[in-house]
BARODO-635727 format. One record per atom (N, C-alpha, C): x, y, z. Coordinates in steps of 0.02 Angstrom, whole numbers, plus 50000, padded with zeros to 5 digits. Last residue first. Layout:
// BARODO-635727
XYZ...
***
This chain:
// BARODO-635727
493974852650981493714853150915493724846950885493024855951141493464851951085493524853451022492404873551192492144865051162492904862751123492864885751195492964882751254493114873651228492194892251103493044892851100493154889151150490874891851148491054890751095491654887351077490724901351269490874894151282490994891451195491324915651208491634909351243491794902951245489694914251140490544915251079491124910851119489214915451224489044910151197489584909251155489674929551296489484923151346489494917351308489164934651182489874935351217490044929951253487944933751208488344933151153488954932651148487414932351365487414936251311487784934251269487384925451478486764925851418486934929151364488134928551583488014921851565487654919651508487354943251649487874942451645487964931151618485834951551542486284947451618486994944451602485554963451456486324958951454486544956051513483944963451489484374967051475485144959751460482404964551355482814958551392483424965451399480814968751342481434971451308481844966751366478964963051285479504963351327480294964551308478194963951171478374969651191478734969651229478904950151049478624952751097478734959651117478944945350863479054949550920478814952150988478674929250834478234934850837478464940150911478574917250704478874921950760478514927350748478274898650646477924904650671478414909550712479174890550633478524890250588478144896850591480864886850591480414891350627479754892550594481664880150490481254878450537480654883350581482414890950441481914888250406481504883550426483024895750540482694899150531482324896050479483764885650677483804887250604483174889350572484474890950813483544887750787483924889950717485294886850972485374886950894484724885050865485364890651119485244885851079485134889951038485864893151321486054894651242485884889351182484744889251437485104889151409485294892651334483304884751486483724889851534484604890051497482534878051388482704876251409483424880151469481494890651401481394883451407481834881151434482304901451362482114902251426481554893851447483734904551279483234899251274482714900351356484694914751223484584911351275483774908651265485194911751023484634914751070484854911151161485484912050858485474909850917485334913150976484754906750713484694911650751484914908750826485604904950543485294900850616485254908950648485104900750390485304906150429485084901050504485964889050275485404890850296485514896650350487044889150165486314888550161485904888750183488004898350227488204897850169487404893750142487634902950344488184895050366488074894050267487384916350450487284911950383487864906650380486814919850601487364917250584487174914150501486484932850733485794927550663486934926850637485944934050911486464934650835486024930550783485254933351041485814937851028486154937250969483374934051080483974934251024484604936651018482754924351194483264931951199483504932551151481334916251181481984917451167482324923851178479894904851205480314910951227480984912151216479374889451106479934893251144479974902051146478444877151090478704883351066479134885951112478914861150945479034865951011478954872651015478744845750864478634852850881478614854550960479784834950803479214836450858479424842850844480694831350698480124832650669479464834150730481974830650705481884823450718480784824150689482384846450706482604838550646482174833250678480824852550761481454850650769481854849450731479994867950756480004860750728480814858150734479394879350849479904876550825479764870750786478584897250867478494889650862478904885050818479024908650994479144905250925478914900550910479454927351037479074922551037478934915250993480614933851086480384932451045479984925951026481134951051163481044944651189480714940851118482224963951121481514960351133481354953151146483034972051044483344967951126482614967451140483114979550940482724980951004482754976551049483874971350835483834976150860483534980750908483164957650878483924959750892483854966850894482004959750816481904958550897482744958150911482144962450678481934967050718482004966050796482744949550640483054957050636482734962250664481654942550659482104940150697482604945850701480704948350558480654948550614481164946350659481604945450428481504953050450481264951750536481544932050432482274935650427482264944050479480384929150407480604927550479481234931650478480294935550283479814939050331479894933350394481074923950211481354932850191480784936550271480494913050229481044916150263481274920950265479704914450138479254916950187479894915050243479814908150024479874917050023479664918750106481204895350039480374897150050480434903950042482454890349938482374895350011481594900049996482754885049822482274883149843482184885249898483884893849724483344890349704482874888649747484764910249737484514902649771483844901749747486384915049685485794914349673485464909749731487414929649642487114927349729486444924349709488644931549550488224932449545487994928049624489754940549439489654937349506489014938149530490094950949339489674943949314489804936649388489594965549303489934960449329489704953249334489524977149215489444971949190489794966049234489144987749312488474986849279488944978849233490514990149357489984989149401489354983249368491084994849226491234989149242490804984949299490065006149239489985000549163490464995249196490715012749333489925010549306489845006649268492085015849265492025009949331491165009049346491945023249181492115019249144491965012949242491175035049255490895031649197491095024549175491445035849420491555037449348491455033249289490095035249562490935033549521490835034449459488965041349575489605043549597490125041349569487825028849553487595035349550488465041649532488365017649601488325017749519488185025449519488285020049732488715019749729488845020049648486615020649742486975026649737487555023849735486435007649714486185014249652486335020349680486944999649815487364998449749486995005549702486095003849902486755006849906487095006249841484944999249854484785005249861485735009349880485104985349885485144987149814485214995349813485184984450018486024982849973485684984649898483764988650049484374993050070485174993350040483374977050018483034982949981483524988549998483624967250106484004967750029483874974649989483244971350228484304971850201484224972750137481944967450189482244972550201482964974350181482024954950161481654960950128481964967250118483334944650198482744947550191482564952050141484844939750141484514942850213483824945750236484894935150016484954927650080484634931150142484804942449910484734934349899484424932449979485534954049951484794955249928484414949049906486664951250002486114952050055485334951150011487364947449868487114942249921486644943149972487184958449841487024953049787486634948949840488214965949907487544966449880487174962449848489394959149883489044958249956488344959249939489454959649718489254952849762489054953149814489644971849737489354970349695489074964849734490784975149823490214978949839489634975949801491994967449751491584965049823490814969049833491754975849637491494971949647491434966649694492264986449720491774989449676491484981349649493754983949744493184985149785492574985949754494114981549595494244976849656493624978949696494154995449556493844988549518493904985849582494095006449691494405002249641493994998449606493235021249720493285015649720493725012449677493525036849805493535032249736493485026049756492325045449914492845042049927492825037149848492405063849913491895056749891492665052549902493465073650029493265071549979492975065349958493045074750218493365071050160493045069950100492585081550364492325083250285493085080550238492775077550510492965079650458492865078850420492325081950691492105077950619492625081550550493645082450827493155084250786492995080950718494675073950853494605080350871493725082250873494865056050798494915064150792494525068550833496245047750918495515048850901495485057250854497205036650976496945041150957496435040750937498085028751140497625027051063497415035051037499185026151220498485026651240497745023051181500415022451148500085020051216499435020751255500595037551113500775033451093500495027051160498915047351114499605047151119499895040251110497625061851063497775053851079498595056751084496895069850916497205070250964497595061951007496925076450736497075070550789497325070850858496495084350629496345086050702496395078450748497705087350516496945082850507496955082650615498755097050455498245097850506497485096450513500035091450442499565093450414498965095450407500485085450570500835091150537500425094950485499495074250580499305079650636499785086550597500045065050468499425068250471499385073950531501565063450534501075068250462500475070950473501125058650648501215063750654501225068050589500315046550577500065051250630500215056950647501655039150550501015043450510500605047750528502365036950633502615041150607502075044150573501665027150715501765035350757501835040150700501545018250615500945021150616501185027150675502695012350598502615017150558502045019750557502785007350748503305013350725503205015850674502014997550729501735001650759502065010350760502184991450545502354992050608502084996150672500704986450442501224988550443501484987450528499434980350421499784975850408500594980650418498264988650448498694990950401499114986350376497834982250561497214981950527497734983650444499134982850632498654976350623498364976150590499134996350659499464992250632499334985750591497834997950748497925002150676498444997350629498064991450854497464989750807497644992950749499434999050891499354993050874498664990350830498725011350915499255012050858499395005950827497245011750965497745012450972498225012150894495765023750939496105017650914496795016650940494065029451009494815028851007495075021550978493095029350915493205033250964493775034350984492745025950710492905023850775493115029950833492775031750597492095024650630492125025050688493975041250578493315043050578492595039450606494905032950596494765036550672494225038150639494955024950458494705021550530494515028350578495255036350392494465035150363494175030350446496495040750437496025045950458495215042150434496915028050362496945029650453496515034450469496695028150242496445023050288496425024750354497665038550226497005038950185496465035650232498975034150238498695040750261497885041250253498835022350131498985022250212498535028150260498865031050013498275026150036498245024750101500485037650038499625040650034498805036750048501115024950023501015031250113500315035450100500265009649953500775016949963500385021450026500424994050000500005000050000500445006250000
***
């Protein structure tokens, strides 16, 4: 990566983010932590509003107004395919939102990288995923984002039915089917529902907080914990 793209990336990270150290920065850059002081102090010589210190982390100052950001070929068709893919596998919604980015991103870049946009030939298909996962997708996306409790009727593998109270903490794609995993208040535990099982959901008005043993974090753990 040249010093300018470098320079480019760092002020685009402090922009997402509150504070960064020098090491995450590194890491994320693939460079040394010694050449991210040095950059930093460019950038601050030039007067992009970075405050922070070596050992602490930085941050900007204040918001900053950066020219449209170019795209490469390269990036421009990851953007293609991610889009592709939400508007295939994540619902209604997401998808109506990854198409609505790909038409303003065709909207801004230059002519000759539109037409490479407009002729890509990666493509996100599926043949037999019911339409009526696209509207569990969205409801299971709504009760994450409002930390809601979620009401459900299950079908197993073995083919008994169940319903269950759930805490939703994540939706996971496994390349064909989406799982949703959840504290389980049946069974007082962490469990995995694959969303094409799910016969029935239905957001509750109750809001769950982050007890300590339940949360996602909590399940990611024991995860890393199990044999492999």
């Amino acid at each position: 990566m040249r010093r300018a793209d470098r320079l480019f990336q760092i002020v685009q990270i402090l922009r997402n983010r509150r504070l960064v150290t020098a090491k995450a920065l590194a890491e994320r850059l693939e460079v040394s932590e010694r050449t991210i002081y040095r950059d930093i102090q460019v950038l601050s010589l030039s007067g992009i509003p970075i405050e922070g210190e070596a050992g602490v982390g930085y941050m900007l100052r204040h918001s900053l107004d950066i020219p449209p950001i170019m795209f490469s070929a390269a990036e421009l068709e990851a953007l293609v395919i991610g889009a592709r893919m939400v508007r295939t596998w994540a619902g209604k919604e997401l998808g109506h939102s990854a198409q609505s980015v790909l038409d303003k991103v065709t909207a801004v870049v230059p002519a000759e990288l539109r037409e490479q946009l407009e002729r890509s030939k990666l493509f996100a298909l599926r043949f037999s995923q019911r339409e009526d996962l696209d509207v569990t997708m969205d409801i299971c996306r709504k009760a994450l984002d409002g930390k809601r409790l979620l009401s459900m009727d299950y079908r197993r593998a073995d083919g008994t039915f169940s319903q269950r109270r759930i805490r939703p903490l994540g939706l996971y794609f496994w390349g064909n089917v989406w799982t949703l995993v959840g504290w389980c208040e049946l069974r007082g535990d962490f469990r995995n529902f694959r969303l094409d099982r799910i016969l029935r959901a239905l957001v509750l008005d109750e809001v769950f907080t982050d007890d300590a043993g339940q949360t996602l974090q909590d399940f990611i753990r024991r995860m890393h914990c199990l044999p492999q």
